[in-house]
N, C-alpha and C positions, 0 to 999 in steps of 0.2 A: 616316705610317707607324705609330708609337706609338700611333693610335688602334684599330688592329686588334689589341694584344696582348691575351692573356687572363690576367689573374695568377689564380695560385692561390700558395696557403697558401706554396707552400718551391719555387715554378717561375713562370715565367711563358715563355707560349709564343705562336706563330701558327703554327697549321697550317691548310691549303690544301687542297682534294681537289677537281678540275674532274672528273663522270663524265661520258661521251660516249658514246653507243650507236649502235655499227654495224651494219648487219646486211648478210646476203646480200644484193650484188645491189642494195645501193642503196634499197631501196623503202620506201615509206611505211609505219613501222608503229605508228609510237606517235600515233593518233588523240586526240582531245580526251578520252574516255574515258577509254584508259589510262593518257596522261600525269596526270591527275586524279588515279589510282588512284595512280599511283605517288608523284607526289607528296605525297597524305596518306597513304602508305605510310613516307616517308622521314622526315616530322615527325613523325609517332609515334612511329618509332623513336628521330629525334631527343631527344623527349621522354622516351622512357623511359631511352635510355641518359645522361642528362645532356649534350648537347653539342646547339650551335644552328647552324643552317642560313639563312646568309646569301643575301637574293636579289639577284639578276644588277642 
């Protein structure tokens, strides 16, 4: 458990965020494609705003 904390300077934390996409109806939308996109959507942003994105 200790090994997932994040120290900084005057804190140290773990935070957690699981995102899930539902849609209408069930149906297949997030192709090989989009999921692509959005996951080099999310490490950029990762990246730009300082915080890293752990994989499954």
């Amino acid at each position: 458990m200790k090994t997932n904390l994040v120290h900084y300077r005057i804190c140290v934390c773990n935070i957690n965020y699981h995102i899930v996409w539902s849609v209408k109806y069930r149906r297949k939308v997030l192709t090989q494609e989009i999921e692509s996109y959005l996951n080099d959507l999310a490490r950029m942003i990762a990246e730009e705003k300082g915080f890293t994105i752990k994989p499954l």
